[in-house]
C-alpha distance (Angstrom), angle and dihedral (degrees) to the residues before:
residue distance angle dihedral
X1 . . .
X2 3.70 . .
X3 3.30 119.6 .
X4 4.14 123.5 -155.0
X5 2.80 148.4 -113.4
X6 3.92 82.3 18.3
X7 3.58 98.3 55.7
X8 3.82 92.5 56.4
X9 3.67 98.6 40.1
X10 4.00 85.1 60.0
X11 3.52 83.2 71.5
X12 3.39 127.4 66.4
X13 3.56 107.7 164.1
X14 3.19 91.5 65.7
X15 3.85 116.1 28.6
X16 3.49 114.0 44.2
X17 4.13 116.8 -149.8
X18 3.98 141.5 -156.8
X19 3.78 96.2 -165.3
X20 4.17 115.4 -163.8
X21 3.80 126.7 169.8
X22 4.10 99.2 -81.0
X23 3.85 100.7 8.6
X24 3.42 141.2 63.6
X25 3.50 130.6 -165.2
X26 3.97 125.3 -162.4
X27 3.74 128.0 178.9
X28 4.27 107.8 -146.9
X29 3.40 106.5 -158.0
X30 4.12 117.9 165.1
X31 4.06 134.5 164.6
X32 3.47 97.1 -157.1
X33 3.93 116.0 108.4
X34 3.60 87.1 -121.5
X35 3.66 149.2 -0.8
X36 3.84 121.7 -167.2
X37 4.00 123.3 -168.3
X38 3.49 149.7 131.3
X39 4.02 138.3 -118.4
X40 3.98 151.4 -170.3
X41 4.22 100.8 -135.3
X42 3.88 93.5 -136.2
X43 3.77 90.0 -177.2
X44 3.81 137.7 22.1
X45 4.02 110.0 -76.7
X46 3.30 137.4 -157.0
X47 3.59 119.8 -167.6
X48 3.94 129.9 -164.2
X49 3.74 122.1 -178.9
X50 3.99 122.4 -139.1
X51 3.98 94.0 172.2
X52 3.77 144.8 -11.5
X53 3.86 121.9 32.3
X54 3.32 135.3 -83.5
X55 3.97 130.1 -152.0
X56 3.94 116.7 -171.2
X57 3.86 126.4 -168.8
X58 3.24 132.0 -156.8
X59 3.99 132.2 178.2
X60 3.60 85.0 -93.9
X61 4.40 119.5 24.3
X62 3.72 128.9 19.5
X63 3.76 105.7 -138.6
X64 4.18 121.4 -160.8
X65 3.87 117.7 -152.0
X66 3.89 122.6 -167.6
X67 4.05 138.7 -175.6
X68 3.61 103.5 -51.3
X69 4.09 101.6 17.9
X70 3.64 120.4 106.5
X71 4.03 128.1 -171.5
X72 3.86 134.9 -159.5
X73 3.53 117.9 -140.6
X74 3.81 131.4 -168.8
X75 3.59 128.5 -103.5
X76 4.14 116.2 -118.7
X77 4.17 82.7 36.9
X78 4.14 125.9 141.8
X79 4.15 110.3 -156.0
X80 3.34 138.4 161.3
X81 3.82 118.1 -126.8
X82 3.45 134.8 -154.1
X83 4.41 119.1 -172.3
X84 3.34 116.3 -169.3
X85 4.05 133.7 -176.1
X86 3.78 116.7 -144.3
X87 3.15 111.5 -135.6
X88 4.59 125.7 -4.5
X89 3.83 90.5 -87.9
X90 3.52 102.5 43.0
X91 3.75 126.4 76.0
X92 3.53 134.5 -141.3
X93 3.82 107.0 -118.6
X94 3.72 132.7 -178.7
X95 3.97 141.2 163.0
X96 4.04 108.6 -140.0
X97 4.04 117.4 -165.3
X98 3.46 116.1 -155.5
X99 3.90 104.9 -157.0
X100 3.76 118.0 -161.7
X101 4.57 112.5 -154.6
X102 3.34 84.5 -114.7
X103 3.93 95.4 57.3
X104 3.80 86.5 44.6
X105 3.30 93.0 47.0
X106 3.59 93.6 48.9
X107 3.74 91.9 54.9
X108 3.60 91.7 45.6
X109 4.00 91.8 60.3
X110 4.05 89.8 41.6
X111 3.82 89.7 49.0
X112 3.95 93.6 47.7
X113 3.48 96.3 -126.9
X114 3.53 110.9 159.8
X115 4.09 134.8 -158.7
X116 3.81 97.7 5.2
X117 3.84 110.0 -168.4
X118 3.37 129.9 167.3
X119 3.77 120.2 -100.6
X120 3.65 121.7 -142.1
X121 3.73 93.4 -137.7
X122 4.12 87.7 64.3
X123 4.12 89.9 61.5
X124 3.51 97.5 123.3
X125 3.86 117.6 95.9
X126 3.46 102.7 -141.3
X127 4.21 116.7 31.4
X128 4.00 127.0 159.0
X129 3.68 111.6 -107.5
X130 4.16 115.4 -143.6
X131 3.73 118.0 -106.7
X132 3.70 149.1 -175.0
X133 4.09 151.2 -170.2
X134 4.42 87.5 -71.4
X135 3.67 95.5 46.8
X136 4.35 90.4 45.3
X137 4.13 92.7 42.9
X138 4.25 84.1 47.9
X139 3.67 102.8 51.7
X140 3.79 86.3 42.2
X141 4.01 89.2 55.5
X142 3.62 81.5 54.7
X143 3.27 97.1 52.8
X144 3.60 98.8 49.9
X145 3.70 86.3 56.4
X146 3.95 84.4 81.8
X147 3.33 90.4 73.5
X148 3.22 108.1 47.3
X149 4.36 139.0 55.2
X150 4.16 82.9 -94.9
X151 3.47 84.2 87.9
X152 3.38 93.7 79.8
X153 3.42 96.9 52.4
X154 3.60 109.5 101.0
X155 3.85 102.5 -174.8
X156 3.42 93.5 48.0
X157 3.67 99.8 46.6
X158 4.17 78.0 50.2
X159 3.76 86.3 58.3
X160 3.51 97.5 54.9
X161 3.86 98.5 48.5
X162 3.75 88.9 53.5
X163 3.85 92.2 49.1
X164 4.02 77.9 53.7
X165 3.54 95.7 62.5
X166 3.61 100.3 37.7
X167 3.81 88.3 59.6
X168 3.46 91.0 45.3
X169 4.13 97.6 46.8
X170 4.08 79.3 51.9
X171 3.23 101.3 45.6
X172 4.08 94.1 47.5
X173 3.60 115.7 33.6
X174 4.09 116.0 -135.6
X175 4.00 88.0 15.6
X176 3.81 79.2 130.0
X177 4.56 89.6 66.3
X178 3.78 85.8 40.1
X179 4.11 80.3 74.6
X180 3.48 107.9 35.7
């Protein structure tokens, strides 16, 4: 079974990674027309698709992702993936975040939000999470930071993961119980 983030962060020719105490983020980029697999979510992810498609199973819903679309998917979590690229020059490209408890946790206290509890309605592992122009233009500033010395830049890297989450707690209401 492969396990992630590990499995990805054992290979960096392929996945690169902006690692930060609690969160990890990797860009998945691949040319092939399609790459089928499976993993154990080790950590809380959140997912955000650039290009290509993405179908994920799990033992009970297959969910599709296109351009644009973004999912959260619980830590301690088997699926089944399937990336593919749209058409033979295009690429399927994603940012993944790894979240740790103790960055969520972290965020929760910063954000103020108070008695968290999980809400039966959120039992699915893996669920697409509403987004807009903000949340698109920020995970693209993040990904530009592979290219550049901002990479190594661990606070602000930090920065941009938590304006992540606060779009995404505003943009879907009780995202917060979907986690814990």
């Amino acid at each position: 079974m492969v396990k992630e983030p590990n499995n990805l962060l054992s290979l960096p020719e392929k996945h690169r990674a902006i690692k930060l105490d609690g969160c990890t983020v990797i860009e998945s980029c691949h040319y092939e027309k399609a790459i089928r697999n499976s993993m154990f979510v080790s950590e809380h992810l959140f997912l955000f698709l650039f290009s290509g498609k993405l179908l994920l199973e799990t033992a009970k819903e297959q969910i599709v992702v296109k351009p644009g679309e973004a999912v959260l998917m619980r830590k301690a979590h088997y699926l089944a993936y399937e990336k593919i690229g749209y058409a033979e020059n295009t690429a399927y490209e994603s940012l993944l975040f790894f979240l740790s408890d103790k960055f969520i946790k972290e965020f929760l206290k910063l954000s103020g939000a108070k008695n968290v509890r999980h809400q039966a309605n959120n039992s699915s592992p893996v669920f697409k999470v509403k987004t807009d122009a903000a949340l698109q233009l920020c995970a693209e500033s993040v990904k530009n930071y592979f290219d550049s010395e901002l990479a190594n830049e661990a606070e602000l890297a930090r920065l941009k993961i938590l304006e992540i989450l606060f779009i995404l707690t505003n943009l879907n209401e009780n995202l917060a119980s979907g986690l814990y």
